[in-house]
Chimera marker file (.cmm) of the C-alpha trace (Angstrom):
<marker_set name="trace">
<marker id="1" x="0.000" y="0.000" z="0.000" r="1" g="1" b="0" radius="0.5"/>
<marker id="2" x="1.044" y="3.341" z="-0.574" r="1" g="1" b="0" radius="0.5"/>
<marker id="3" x="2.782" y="6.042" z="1.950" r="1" g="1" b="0" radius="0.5"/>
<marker id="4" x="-0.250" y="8.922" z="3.402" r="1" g="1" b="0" radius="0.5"/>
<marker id="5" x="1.200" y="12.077" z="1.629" r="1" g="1" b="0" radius="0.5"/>
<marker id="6" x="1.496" y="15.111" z="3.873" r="1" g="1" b="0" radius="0.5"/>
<marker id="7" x="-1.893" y="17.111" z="2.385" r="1" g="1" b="0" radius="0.5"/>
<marker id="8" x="-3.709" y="13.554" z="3.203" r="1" g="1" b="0" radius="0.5"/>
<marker id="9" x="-2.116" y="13.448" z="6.834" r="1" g="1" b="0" radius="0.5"/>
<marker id="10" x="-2.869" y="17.462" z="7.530" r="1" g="1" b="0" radius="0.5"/>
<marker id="11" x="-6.435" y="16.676" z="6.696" r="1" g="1" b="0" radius="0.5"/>
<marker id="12" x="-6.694" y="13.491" z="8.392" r="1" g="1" b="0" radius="0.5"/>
<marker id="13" x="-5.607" y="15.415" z="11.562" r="1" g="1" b="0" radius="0.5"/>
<marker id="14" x="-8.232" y="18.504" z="11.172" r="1" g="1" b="0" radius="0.5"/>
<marker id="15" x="-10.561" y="15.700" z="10.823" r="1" g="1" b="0" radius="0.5"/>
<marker id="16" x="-9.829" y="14.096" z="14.143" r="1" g="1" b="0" radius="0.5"/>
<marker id="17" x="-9.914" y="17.498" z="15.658" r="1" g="1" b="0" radius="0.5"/>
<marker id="18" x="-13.393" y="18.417" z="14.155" r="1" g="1" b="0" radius="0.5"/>
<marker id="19" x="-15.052" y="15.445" z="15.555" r="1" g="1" b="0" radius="0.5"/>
<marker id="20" x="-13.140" y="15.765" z="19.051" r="1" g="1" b="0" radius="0.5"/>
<marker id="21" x="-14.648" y="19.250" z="18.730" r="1" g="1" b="0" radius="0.5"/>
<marker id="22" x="-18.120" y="17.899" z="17.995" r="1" g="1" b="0" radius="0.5"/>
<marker id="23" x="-17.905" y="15.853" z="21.195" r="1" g="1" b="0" radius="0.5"/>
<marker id="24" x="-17.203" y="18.385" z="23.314" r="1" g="1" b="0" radius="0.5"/>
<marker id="25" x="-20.076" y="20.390" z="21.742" r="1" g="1" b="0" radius="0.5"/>
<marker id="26" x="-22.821" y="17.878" z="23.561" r="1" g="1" b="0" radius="0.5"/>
<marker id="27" x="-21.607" y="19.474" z="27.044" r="1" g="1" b="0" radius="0.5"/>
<marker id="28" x="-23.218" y="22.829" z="25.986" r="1" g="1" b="0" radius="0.5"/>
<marker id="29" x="-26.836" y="23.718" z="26.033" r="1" g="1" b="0" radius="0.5"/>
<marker id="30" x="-27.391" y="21.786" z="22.974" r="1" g="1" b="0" radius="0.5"/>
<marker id="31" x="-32.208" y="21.775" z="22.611" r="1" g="1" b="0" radius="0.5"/>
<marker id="32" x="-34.612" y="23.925" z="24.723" r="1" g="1" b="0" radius="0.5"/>
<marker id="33" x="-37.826" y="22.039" z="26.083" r="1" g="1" b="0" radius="0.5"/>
<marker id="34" x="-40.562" y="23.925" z="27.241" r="1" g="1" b="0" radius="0.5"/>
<marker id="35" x="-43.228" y="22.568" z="29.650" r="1" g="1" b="0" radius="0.5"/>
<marker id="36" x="-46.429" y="24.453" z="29.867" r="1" g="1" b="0" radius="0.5"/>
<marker id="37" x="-48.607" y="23.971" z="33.165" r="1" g="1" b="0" radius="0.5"/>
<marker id="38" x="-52.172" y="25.316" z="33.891" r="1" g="1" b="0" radius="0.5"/>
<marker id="39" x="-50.811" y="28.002" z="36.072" r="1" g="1" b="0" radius="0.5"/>
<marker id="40" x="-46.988" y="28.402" z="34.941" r="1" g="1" b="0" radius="0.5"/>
<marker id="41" x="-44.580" y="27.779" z="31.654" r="1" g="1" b="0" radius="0.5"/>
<marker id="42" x="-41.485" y="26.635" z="32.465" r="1" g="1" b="0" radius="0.5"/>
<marker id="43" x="-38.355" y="26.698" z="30.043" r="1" g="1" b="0" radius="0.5"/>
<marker id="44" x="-35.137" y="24.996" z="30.349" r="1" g="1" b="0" radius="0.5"/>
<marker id="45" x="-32.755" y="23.692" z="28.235" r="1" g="1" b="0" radius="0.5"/>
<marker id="46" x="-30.820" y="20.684" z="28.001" r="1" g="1" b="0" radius="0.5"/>
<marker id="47" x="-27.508" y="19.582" z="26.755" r="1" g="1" b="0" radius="0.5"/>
<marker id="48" x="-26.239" y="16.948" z="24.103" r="1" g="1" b="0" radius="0.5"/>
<marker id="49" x="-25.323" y="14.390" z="26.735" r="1" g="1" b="0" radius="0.5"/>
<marker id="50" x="-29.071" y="15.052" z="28.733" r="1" g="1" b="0" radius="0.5"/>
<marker id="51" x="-30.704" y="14.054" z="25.412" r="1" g="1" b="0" radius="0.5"/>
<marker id="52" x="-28.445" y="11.271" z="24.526" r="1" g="1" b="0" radius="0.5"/>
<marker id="53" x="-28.497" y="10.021" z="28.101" r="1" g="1" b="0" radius="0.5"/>
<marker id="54" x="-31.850" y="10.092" z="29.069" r="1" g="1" b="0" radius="0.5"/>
<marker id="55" x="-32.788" y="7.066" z="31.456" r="1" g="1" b="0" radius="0.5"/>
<marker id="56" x="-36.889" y="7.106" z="30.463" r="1" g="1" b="0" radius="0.5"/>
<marker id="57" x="-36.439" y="4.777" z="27.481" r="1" g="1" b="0" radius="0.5"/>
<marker id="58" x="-40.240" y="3.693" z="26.890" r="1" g="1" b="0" radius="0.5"/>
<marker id="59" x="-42.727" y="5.475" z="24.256" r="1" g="1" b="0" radius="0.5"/>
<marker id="60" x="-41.900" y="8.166" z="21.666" r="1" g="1" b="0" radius="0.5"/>
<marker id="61" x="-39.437" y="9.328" z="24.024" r="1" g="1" b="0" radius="0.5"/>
<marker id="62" x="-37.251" y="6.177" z="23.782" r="1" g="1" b="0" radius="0.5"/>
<marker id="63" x="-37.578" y="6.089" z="19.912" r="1" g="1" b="0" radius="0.5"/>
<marker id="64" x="-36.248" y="10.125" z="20.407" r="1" g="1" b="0" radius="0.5"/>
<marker id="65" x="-33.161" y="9.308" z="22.402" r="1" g="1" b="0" radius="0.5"/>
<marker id="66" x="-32.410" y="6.242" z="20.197" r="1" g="1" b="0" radius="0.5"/>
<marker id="67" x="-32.209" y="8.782" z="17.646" r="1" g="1" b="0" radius="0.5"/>
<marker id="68" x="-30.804" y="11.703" z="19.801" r="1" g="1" b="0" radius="0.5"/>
<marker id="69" x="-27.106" y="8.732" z="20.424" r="1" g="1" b="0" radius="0.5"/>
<marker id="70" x="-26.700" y="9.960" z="16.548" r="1" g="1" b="0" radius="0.5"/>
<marker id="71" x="-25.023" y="13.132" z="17.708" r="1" g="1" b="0" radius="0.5"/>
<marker id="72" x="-22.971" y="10.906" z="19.801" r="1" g="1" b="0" radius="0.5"/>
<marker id="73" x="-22.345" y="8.006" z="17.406" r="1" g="1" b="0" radius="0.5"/>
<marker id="74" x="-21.525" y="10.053" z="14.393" r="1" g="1" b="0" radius="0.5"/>
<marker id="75" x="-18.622" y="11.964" z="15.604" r="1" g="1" b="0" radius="0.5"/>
<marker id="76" x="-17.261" y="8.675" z="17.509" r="1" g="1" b="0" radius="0.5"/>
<marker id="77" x="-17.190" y="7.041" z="14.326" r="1" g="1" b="0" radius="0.5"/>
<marker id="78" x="-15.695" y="10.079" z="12.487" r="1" g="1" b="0" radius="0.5"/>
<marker id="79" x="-12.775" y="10.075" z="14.854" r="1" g="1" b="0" radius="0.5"/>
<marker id="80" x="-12.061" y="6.245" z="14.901" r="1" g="1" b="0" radius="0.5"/>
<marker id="81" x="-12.024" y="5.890" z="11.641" r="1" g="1" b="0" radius="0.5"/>
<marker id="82" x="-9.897" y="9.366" z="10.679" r="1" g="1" b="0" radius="0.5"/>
<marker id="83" x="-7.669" y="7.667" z="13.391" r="1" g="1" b="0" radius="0.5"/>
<marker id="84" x="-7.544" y="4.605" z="11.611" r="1" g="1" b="0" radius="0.5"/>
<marker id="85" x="-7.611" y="4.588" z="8.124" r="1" g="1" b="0" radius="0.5"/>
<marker id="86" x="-4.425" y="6.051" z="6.841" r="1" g="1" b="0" radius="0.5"/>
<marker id="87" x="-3.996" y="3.788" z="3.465" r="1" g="1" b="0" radius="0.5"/>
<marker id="88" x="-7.551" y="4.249" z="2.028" r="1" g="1" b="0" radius="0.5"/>
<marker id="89" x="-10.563" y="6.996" z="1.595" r="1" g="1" b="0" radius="0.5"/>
<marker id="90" x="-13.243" y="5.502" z="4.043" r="1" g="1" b="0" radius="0.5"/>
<marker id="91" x="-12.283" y="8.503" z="6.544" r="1" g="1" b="0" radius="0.5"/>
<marker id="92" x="-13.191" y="11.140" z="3.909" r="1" g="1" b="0" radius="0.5"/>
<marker id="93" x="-16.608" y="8.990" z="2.958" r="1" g="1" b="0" radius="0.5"/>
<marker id="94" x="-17.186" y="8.805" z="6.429" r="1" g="1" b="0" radius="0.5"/>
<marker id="95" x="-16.562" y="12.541" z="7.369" r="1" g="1" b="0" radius="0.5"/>
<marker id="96" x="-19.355" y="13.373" z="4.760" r="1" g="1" b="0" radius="0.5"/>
<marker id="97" x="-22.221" y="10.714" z="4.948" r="1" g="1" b="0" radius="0.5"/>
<marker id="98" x="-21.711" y="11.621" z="8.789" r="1" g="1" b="0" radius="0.5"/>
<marker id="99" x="-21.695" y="14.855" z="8.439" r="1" g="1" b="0" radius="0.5"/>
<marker id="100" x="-25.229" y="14.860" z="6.043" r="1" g="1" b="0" radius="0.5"/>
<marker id="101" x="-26.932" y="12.756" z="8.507" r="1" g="1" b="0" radius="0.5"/>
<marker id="102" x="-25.692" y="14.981" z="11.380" r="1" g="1" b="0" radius="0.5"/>
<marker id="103" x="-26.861" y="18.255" z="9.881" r="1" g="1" b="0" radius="0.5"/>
<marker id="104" x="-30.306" y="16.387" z="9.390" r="1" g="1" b="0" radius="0.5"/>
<marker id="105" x="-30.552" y="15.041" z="13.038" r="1" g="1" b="0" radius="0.5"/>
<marker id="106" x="-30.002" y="18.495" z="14.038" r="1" g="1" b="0" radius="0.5"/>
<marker id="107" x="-32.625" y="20.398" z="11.867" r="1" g="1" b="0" radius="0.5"/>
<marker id="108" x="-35.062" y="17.699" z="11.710" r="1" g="1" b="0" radius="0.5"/>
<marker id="109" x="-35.304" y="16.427" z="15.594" r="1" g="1" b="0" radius="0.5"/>
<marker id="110" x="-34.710" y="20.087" z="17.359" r="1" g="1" b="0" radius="0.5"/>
<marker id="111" x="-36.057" y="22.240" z="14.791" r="1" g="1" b="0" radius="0.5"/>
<marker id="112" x="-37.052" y="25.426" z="16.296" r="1" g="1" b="0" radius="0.5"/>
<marker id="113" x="-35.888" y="24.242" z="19.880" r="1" g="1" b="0" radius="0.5"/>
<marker id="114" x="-31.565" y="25.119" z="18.804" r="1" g="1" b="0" radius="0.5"/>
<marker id="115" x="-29.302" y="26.399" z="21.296" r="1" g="1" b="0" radius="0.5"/>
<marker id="116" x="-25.801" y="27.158" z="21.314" r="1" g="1" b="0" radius="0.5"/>
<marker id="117" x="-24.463" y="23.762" z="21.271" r="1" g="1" b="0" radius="0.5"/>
<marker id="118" x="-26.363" y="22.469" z="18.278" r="1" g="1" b="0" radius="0.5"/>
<marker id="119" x="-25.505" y="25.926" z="16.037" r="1" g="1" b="0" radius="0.5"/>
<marker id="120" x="-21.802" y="24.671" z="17.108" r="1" g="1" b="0" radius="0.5"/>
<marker id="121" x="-22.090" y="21.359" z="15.997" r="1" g="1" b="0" radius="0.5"/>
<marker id="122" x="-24.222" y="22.529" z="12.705" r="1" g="1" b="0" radius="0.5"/>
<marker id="123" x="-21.270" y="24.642" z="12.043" r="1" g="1" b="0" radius="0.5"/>
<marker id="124" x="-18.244" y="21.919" z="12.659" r="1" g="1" b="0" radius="0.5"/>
<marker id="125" x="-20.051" y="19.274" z="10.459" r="1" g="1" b="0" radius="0.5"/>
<marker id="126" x="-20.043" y="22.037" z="7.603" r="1" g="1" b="0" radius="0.5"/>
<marker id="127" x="-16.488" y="21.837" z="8.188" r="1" g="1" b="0" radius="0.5"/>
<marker id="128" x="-16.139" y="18.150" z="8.173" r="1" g="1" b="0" radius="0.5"/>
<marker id="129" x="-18.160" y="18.007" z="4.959" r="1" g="1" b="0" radius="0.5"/>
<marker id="130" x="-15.737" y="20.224" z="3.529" r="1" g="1" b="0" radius="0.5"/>
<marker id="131" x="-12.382" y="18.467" z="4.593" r="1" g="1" b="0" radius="0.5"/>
<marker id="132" x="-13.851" y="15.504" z="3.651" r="1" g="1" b="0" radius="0.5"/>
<marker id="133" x="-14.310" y="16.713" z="0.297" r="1" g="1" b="0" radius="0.5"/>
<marker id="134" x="-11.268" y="17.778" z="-0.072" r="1" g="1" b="0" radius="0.5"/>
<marker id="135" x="-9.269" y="14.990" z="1.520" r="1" g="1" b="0" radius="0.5"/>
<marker id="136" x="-11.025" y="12.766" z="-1.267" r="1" g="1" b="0" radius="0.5"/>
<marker id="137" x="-9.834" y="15.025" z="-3.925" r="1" g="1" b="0" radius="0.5"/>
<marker id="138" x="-6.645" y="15.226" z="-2.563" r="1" g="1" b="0" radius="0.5"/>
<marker id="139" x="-6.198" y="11.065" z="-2.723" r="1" g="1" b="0" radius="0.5"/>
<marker id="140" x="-8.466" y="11.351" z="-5.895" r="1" g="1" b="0" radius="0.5"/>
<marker id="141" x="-5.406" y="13.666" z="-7.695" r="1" g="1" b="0" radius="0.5"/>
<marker id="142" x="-2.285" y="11.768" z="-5.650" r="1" g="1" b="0" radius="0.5"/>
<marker id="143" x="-3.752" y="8.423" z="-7.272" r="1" g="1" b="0" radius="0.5"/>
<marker id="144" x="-4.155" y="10.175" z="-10.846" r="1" g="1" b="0" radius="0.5"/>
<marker id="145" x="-0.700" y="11.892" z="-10.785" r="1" g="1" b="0" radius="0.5"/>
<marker id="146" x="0.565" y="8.027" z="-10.241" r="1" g="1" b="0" radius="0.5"/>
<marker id="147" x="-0.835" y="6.662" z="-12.734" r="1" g="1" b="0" radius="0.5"/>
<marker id="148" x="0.132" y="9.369" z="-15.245" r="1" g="1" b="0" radius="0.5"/>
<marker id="149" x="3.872" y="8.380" z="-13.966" r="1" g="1" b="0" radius="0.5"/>
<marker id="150" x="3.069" y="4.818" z="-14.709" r="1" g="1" b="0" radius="0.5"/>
<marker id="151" x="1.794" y="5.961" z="-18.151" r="1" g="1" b="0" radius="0.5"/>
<marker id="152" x="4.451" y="8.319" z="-19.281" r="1" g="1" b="0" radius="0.5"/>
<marker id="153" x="7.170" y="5.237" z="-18.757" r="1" g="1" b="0" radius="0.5"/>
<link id1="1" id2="2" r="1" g="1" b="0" radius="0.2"/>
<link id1="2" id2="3" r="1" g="1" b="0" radius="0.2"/>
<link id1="3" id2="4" r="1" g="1" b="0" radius="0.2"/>
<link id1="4" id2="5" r="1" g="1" b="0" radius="0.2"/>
<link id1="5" id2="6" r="1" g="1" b="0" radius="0.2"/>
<link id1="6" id2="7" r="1" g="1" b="0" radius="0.2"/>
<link id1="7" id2="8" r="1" g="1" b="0" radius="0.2"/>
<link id1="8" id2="9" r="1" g="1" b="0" radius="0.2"/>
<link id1="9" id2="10" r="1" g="1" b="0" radius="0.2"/>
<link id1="10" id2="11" r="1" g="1" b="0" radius="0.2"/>
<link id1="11" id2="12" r="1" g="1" b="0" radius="0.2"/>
<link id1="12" id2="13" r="1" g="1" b="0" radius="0.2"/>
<link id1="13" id2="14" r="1" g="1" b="0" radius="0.2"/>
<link id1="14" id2="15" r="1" g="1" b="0" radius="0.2"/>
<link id1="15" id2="16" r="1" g="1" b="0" radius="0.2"/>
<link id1="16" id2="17" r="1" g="1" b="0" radius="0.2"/>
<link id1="17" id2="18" r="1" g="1" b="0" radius="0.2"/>
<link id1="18" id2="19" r="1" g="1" b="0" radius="0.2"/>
<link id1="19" id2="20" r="1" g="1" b="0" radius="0.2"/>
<link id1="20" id2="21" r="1" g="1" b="0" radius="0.2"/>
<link id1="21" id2="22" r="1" g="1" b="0" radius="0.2"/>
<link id1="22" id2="23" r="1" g="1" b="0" radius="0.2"/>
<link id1="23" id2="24" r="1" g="1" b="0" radius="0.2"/>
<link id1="24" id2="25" r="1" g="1" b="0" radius="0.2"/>
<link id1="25" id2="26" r="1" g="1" b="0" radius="0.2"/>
<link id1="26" id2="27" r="1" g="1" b="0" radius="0.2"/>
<link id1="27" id2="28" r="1" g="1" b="0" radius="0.2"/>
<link id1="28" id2="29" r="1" g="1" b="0" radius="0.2"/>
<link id1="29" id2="30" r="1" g="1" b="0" radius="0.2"/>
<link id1="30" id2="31" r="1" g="1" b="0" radius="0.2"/>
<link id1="31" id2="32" r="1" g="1" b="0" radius="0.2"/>
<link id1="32" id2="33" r="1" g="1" b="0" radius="0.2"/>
<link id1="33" id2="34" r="1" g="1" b="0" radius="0.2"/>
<link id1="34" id2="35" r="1" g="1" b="0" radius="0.2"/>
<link id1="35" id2="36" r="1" g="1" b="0" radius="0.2"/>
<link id1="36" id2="37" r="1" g="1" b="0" radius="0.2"/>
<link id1="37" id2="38" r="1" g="1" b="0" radius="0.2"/>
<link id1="38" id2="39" r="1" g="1" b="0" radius="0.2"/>
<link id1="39" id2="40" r="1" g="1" b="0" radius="0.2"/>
<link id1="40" id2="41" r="1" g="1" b="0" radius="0.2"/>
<link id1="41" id2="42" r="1" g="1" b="0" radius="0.2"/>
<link id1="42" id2="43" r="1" g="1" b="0" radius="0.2"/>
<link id1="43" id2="44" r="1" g="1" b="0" radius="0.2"/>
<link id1="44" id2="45" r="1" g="1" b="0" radius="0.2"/>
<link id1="45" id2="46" r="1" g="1" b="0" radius="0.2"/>
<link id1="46" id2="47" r="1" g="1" b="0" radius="0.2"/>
<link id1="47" id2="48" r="1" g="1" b="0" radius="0.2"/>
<link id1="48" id2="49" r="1" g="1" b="0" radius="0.2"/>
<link id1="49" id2="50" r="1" g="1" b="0" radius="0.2"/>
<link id1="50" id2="51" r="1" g="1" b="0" radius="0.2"/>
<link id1="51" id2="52" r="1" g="1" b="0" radius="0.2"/>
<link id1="52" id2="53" r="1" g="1" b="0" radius="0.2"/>
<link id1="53" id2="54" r="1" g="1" b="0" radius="0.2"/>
<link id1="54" id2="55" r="1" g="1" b="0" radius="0.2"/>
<link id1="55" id2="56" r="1" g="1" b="0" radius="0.2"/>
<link id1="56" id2="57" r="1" g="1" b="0" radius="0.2"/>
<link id1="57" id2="58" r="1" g="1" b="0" radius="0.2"/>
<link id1="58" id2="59" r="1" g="1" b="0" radius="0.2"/>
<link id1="59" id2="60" r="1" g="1" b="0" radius="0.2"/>
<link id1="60" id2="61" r="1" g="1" b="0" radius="0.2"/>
<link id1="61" id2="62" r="1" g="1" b="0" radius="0.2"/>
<link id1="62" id2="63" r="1" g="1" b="0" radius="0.2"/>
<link id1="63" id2="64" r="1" g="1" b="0" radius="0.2"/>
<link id1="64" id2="65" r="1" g="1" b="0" radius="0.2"/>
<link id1="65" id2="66" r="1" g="1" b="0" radius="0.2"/>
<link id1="66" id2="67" r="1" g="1" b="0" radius="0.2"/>
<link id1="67" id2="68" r="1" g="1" b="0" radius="0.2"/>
<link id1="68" id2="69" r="1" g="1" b="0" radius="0.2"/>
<link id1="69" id2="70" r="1" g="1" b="0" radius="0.2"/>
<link id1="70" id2="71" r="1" g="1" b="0" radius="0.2"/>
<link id1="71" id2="72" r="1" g="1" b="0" radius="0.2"/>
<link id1="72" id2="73" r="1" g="1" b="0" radius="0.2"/>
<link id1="73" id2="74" r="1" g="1" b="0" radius="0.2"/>
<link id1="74" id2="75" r="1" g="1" b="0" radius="0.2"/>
<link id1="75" id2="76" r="1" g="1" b="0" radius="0.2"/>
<link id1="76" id2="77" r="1" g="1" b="0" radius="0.2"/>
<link id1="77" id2="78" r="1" g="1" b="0" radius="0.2"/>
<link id1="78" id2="79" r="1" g="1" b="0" radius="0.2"/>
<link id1="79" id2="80" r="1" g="1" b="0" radius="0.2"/>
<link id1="80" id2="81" r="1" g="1" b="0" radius="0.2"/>
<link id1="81" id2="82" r="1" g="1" b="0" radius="0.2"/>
<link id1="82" id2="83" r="1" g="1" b="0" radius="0.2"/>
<link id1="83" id2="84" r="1" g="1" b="0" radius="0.2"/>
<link id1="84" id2="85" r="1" g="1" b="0" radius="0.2"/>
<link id1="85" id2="86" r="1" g="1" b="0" radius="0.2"/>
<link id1="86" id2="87" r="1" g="1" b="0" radius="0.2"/>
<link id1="87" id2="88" r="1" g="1" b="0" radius="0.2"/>
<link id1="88" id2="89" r="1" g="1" b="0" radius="0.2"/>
<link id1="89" id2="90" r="1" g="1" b="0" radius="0.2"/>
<link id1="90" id2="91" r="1" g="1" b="0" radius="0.2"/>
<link id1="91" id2="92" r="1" g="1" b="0" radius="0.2"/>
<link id1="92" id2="93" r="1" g="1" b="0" radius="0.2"/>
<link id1="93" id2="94" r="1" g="1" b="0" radius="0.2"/>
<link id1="94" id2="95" r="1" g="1" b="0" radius="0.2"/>
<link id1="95" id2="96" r="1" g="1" b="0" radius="0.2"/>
<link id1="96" id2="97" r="1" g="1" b="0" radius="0.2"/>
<link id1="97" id2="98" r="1" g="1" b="0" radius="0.2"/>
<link id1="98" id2="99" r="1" g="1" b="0" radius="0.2"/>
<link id1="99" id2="100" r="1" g="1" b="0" radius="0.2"/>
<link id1="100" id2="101" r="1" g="1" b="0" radius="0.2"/>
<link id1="101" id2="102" r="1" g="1" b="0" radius="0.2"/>
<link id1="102" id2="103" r="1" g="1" b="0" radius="0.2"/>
<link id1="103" id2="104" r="1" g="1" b="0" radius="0.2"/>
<link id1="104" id2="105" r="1" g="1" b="0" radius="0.2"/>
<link id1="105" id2="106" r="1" g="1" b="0" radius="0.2"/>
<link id1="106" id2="107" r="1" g="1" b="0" radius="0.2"/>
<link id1="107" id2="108" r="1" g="1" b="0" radius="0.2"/>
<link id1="108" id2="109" r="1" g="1" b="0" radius="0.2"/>
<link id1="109" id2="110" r="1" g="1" b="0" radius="0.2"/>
<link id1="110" id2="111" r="1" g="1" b="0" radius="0.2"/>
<link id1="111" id2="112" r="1" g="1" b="0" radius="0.2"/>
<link id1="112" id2="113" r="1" g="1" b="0" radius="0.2"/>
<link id1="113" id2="114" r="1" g="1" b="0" radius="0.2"/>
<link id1="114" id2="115" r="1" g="1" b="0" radius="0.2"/>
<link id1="115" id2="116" r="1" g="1" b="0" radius="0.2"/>
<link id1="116" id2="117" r="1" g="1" b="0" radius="0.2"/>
<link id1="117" id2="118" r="1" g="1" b="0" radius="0.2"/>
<link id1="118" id2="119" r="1" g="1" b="0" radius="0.2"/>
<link id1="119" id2="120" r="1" g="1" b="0" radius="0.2"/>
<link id1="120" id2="121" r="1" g="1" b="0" radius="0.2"/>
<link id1="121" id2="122" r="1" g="1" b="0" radius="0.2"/>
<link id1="122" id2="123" r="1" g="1" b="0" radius="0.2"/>
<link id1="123" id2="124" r="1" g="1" b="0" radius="0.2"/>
<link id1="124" id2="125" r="1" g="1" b="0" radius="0.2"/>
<link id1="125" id2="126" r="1" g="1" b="0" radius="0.2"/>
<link id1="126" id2="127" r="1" g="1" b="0" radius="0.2"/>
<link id1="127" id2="128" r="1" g="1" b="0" radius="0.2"/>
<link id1="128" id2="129" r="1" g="1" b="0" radius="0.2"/>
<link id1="129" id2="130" r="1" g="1" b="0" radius="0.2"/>
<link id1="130" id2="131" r="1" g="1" b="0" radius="0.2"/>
<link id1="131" id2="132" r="1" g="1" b="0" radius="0.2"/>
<link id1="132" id2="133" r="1" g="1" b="0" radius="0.2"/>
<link id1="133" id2="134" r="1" g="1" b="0" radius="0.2"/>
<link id1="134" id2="135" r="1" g="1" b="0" radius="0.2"/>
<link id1="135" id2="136" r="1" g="1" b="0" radius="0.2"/>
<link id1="136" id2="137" r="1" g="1" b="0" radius="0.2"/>
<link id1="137" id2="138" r="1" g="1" b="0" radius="0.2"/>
<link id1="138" id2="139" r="1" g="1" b="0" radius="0.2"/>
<link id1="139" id2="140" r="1" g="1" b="0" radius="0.2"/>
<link id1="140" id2="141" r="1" g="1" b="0" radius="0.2"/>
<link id1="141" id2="142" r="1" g="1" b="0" radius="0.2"/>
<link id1="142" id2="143" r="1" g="1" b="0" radius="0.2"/>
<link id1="143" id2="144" r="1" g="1" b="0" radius="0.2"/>
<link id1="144" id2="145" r="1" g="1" b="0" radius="0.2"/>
<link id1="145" id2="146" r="1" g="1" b="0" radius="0.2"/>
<link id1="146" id2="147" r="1" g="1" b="0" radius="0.2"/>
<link id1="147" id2="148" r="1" g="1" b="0" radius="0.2"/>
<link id1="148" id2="149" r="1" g="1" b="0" radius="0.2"/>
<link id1="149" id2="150" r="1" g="1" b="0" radius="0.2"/>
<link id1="150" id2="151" r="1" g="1" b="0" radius="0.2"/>
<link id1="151" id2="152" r="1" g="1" b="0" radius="0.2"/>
<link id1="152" id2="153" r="1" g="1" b="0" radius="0.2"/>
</marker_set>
């Protein structure tokens, strides 16, 4: 197999940082809830690891954390495999398919309900998306610079 060139390794490690990054983004106030009363309306808002964490698991709300471990799962994934797979693209193909269904958890399951954390995490998959994109063009052009060597002999 062939050596990770120094563009491929510079992007490998902003993709390890960007989903370390989106880790440490479910610690901040990631989806308000609000829960109206007769008398009173109370607001509060919880973080990443609150919704991914929750311990009632029955009913819609059990089928909403099973889906809220996505923003948990994703960038896990991200940085295993970025820290990983030096030889072969399945980092970059990761990075975006993760980041797509990432910026879809967000919009679709909070909607109107985004805090801090979530705008965060919106923003560093954007990233990821991109680096991803360009750490496949960057193999893409190492692989077609080869065989154009190979070629030209």
């Amino acid at each position: 197999m062939k050596e990770e060139s120094k563009k491929a390794k510079h992007l490998r490690w902003v993709l390890i940082a960007l989903n370390t990054m989106l880790v440490f983004c479910l610690s901040m106030p990631f989806g308000a809830n609000v829960i109206k009363d007769s008398e009173h309306t109370l607001n509060f808002t919880q973080t990443g690891l609150d919704l991914v964490f929750s311990v009632r698991l029955t009913g819609t709300l059990g089928a909403k954390v099973l889906l809220f471990s996505l923003f948990f799962i994703i960038p896990t994934a991200g940085f295993f495999t970025a820290c990983f797979d030096t030889k072969r693209n399945i980092k970059s193909v990761v990075a975006v398919i993760g980041a797509f269904i990432g910026v879809t958890a967000i919009t679709f399951l909070l909607g109107s309900r985004i805090q801090i954390g979530a705008l965060l995490s919106l923003l560093l998959y954007l990233c990821t998306a991109v680096v991803g994109v360009m750490s496949l063009l960057v193999s893409y052009s190492e692989g077609r610079e080869a065989m154009n060597a190979l070629t030209k002999k």
